[in-house]
C-alpha positions as CSV (number, residue, x, y, z in Angstrom):
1,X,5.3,16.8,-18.0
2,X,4.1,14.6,-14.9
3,X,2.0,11.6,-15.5
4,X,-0.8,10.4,-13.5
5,X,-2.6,7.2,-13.0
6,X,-6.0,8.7,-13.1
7,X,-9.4,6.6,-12.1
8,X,-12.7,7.9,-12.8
9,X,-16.1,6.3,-11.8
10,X,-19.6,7.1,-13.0
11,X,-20.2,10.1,-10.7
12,X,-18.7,12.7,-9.0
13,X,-20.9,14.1,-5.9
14,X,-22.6,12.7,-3.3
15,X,-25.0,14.2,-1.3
16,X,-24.0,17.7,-2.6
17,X,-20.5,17.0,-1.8
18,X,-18.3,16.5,-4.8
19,X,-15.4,14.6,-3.4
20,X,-12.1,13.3,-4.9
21,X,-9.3,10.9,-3.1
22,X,-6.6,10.8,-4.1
23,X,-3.8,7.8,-3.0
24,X,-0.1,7.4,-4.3
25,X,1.5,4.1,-6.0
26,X,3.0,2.5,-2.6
27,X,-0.8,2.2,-2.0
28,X,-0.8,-0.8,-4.8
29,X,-4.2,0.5,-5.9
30,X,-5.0,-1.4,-9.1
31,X,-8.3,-1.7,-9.9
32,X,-11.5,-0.1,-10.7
33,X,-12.3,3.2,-8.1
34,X,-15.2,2.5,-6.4
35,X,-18.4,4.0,-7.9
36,X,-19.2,7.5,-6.7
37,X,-15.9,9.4,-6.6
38,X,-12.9,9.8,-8.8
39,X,-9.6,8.3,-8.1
40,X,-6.3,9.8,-8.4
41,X,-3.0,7.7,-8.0
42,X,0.2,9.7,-7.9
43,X,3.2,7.7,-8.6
44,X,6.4,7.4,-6.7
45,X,9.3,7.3,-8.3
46,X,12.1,4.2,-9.3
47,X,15.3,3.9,-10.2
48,X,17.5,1.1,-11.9
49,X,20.6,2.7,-12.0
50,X,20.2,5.5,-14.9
51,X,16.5,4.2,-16.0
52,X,14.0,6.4,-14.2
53,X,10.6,4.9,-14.2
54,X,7.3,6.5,-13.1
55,X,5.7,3.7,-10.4
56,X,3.4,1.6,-12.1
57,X,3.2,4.3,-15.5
58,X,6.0,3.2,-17.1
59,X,6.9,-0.1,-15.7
60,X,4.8,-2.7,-14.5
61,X,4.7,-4.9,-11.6
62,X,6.5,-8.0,-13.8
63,X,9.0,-5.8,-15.5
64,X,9.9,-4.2,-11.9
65,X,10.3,-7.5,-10.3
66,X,12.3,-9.6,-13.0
67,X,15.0,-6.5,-13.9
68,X,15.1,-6.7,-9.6
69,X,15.6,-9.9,-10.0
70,X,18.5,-9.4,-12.4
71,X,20.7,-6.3,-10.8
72,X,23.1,-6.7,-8.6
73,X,22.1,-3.7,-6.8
74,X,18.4,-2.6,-5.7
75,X,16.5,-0.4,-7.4
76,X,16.0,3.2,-6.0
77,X,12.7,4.4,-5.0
78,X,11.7,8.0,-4.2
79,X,8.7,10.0,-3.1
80,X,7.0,12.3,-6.1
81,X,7.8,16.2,-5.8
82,X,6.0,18.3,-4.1
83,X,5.0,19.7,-7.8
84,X,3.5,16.4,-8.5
85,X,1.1,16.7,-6.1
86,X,0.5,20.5,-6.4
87,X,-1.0,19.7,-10.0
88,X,-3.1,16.6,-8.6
89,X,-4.7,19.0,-6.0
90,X,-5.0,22.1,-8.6
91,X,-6.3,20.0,-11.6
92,X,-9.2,18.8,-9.1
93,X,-10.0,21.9,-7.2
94,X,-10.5,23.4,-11.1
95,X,-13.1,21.0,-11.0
96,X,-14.7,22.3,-8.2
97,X,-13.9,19.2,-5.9
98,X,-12.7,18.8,-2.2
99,X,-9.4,16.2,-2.2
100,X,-8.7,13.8,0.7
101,X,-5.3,12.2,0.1
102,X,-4.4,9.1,1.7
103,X,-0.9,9.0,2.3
104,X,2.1,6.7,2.8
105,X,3.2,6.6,6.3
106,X,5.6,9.4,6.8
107,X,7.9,6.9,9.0
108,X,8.1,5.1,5.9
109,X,8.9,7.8,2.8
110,X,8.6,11.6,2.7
111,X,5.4,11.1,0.2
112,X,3.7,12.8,2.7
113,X,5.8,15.7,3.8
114,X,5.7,16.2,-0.6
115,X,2.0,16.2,-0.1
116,X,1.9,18.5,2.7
117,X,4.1,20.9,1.3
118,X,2.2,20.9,-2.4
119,X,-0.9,21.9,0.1
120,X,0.9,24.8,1.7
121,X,1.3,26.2,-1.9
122,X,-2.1,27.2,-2.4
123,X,-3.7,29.5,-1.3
124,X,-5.7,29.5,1.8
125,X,-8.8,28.8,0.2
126,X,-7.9,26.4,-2.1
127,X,-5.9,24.8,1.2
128,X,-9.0,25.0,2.6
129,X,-10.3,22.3,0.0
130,X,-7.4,19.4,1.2
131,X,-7.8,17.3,3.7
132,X,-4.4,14.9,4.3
133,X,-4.3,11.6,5.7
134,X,-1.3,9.7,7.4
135,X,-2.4,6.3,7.1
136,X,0.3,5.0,9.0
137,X,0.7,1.9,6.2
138,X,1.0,0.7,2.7
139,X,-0.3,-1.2,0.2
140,X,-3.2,-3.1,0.7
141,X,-3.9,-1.6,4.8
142,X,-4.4,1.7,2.5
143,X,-7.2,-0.3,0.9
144,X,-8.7,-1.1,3.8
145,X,-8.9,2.8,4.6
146,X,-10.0,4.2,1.1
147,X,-13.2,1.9,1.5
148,X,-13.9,3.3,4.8
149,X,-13.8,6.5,3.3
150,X,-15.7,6.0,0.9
151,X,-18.5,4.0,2.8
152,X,-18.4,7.1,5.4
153,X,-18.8,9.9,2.3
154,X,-21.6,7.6,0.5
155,X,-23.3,8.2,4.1
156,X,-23.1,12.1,4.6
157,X,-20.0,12.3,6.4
158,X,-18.0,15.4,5.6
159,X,-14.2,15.1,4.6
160,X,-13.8,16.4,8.2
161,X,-15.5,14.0,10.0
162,X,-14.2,11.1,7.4
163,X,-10.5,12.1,8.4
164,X,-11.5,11.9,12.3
165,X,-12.7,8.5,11.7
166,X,-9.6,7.3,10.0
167,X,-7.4,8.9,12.2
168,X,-9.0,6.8,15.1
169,X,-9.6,3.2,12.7
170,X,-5.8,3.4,11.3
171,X,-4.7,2.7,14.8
172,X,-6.4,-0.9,14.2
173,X,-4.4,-1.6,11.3
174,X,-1.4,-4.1,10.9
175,X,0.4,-6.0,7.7
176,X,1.6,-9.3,8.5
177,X,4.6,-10.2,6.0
178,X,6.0,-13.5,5.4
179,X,9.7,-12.9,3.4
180,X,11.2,-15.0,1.8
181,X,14.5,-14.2,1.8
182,X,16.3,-11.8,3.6
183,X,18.3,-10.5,0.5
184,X,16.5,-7.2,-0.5
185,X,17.1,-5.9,3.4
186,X,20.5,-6.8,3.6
187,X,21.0,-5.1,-0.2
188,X,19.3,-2.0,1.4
189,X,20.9,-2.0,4.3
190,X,18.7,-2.4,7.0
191,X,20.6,-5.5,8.3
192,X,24.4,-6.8,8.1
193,X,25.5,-8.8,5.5
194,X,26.2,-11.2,8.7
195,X,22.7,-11.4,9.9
196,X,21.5,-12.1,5.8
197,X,24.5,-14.9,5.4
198,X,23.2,-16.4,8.7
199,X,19.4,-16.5,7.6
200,X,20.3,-17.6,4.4
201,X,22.5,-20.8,5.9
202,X,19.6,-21.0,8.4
203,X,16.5,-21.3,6.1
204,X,15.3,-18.5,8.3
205,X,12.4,-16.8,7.1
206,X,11.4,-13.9,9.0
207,X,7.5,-12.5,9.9
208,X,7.1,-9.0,9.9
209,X,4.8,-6.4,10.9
210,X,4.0,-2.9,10.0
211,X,2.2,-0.4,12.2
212,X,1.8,3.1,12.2
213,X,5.3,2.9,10.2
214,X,7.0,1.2,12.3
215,X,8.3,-2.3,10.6
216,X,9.1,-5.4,13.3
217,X,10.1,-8.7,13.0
218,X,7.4,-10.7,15.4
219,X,8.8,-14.1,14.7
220,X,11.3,-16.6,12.5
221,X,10.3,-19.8,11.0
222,X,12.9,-22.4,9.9
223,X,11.6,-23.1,6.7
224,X,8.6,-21.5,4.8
225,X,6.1,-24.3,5.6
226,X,6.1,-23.2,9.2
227,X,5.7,-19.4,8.2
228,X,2.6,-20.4,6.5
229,X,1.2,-22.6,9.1
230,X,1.6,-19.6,11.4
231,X,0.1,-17.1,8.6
232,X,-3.1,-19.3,8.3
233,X,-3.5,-19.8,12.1
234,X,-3.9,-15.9,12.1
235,X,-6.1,-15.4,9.5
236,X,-8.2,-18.2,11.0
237,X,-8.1,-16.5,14.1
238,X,-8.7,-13.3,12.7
239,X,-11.4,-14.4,10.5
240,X,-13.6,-16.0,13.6
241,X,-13.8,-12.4,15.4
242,X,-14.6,-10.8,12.0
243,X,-16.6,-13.1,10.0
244,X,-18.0,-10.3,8.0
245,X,-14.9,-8.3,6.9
246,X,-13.3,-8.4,3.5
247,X,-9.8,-10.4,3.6
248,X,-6.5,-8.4,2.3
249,X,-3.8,-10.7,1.2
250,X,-1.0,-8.7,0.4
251,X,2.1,-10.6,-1.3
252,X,4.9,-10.7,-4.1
253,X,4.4,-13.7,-5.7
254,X,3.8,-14.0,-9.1
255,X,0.1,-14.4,-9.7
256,X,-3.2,-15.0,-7.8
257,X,-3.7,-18.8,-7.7
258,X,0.3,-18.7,-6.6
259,X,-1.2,-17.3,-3.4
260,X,-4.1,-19.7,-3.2
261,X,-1.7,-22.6,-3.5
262,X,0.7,-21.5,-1.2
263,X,-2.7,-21.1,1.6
264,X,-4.7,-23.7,0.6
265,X,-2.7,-25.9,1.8
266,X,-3.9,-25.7,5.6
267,X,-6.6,-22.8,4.9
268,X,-9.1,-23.1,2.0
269,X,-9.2,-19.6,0.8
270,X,-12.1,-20.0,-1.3
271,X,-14.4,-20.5,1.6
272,X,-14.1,-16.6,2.3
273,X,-17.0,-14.8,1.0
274,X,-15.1,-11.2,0.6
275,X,-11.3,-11.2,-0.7
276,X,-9.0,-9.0,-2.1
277,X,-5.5,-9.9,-3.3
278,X,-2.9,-6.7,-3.7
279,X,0.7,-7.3,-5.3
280,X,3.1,-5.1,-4.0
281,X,4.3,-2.4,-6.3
282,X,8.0,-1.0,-6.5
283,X,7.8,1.0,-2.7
284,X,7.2,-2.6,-0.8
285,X,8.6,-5.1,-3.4
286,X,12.2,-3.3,-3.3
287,X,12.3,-4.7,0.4
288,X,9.8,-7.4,0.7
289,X,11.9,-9.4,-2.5
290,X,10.0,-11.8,-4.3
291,X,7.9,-14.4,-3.1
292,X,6.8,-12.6,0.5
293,X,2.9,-13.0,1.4
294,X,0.7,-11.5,4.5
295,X,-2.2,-10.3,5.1
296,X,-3.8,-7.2,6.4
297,X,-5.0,-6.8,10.3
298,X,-7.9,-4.5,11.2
């Protein structure tokens, strides 16, 4: 049998509309749903050689990163089944609510085409009832797109007009990623073992980007002092032309005040009035490696 993460908050309707969202582990969504609608989390699925693990249900974020850590070979991660998701979207219809799932980017897994396909199962009604969501990003930009959601449904909108408005707002969104090391990518294959060896010899440590799927590298810093420097410069730029906005650090380290060290030494994190801090799961951490930290754009 399937398990799901499953979030409930107090309530269940809003204005007459009884709503449910539904996100999948690569989102990193650990805490508390926000009040008003239930939360489901489907997880993806990871391999360590013959131990098959249910994302964030059956191992957690230290267990996935220390065996990672251990293997000489990276662990395997794959989108849920289509089934997966068909019971999600059945178990909630049953309950008489309309789901909008915000998915993974498709350029990034096929957790959305498993989605999409689970929808097409139904029948028209019921398909009538789903409303999918590419959100073009992971981990913590998904975040930033839930709450928009639900800010839009505690205001009226219907799941229509909520999906118009993220389709339109995703196209804002960009992760910025420090790595650390360029180990996990050259395991996984998406660079030579030259270009890794080089790095490593170099001290190079790569910024990324993600948007709308697509994953660049914007700029390489000999040493990660001069990453950070350029991290901080861009949340203090950032942060001047959206002084009211909520701040999503995304990273891999191994706690909280980890990340405020690492910042604090050039930008005083605690001088923001709205933070959130999101540790990448299993999806992200397989390729980010340990110890990679970024923020989220929007």
């Amino acid at each position: 049998m399937r398990i799901f993460m499953c979030l409930y908050s107090e309530k269940w309707s809003c204005r007459n509309m009884k709503l449910s969202f539904v996100l999948d582990s690569a989102s990193d969504y650990r805490i508390e749903p926000i009040t008003g609608y239930p939360l489901v989390i489907v997880p993806l699925n990871v391999q360590f050689g013959e131990d098959q693990y249910l994302d964030g249900v059956n191992i957690t974020e230290n267990e996935f990163y220390e065996r990672m850590g251990r293997e000489p070979e990276l662990p395997k991660t794959s989108q849920p089944s289509p089934h997966a998701f068909l019971e999600t979207f059945k178990t909630e219809i049953d309950k008489g609510q309309v789901v909008i799932y915000l998915g993974l980017s498709k350029n990034l897994s096929g957790t959305l085409q498993s989605a999409t396909l689970a929808k097409s199962m139904l029948d028209e009604a019921d398909q009538n009832k789903i409303f999918i969501v590419d959100t073009g990003i992971a981990s913590g930009g998904v975040h930033v797109l839930y709450e928009r959601a639900v800010q839009l449904a505690a205001e009226g909108k219907n799941p229509e007009e909520i999906c118009s408005v993220l389709n339109g707002e995703k196209k804002d969104i960009t992760a910025y990623v420090l790595l650390e090391t360029l180990e996990n990518l050259k395991k996984g294959g998406r660079i030579s073992a030259v270009q890794g060896a080089i790095a490593g010899m170099l001290n190079i440590k790569p910024l990324i980007s993600i948007h709308d799927g697509v994953v660049e590298t914007i700029g390489k810093f000999r040493g990660r002092k001069k990453g950070i420097t350029k991290l901080n410069e861009m949340i203090q730029e950032w942060r001047q032309n959206n002084p009211e906005k909520k701040l999503f650090i995304i990273h891999s380290l191994n706690s909280k005040e980890e990340v405020l060290q690492e910042f604090n030494t050039s930008l005083n994190l605690d001088t923001f009035k709205n933070i959130s801090f999101t540790r990448f799961g299993s999806t992200i951490g397989t390729y980010s490696g340990n110890n990679a930290i970024g923020f989220i754009y929007y």
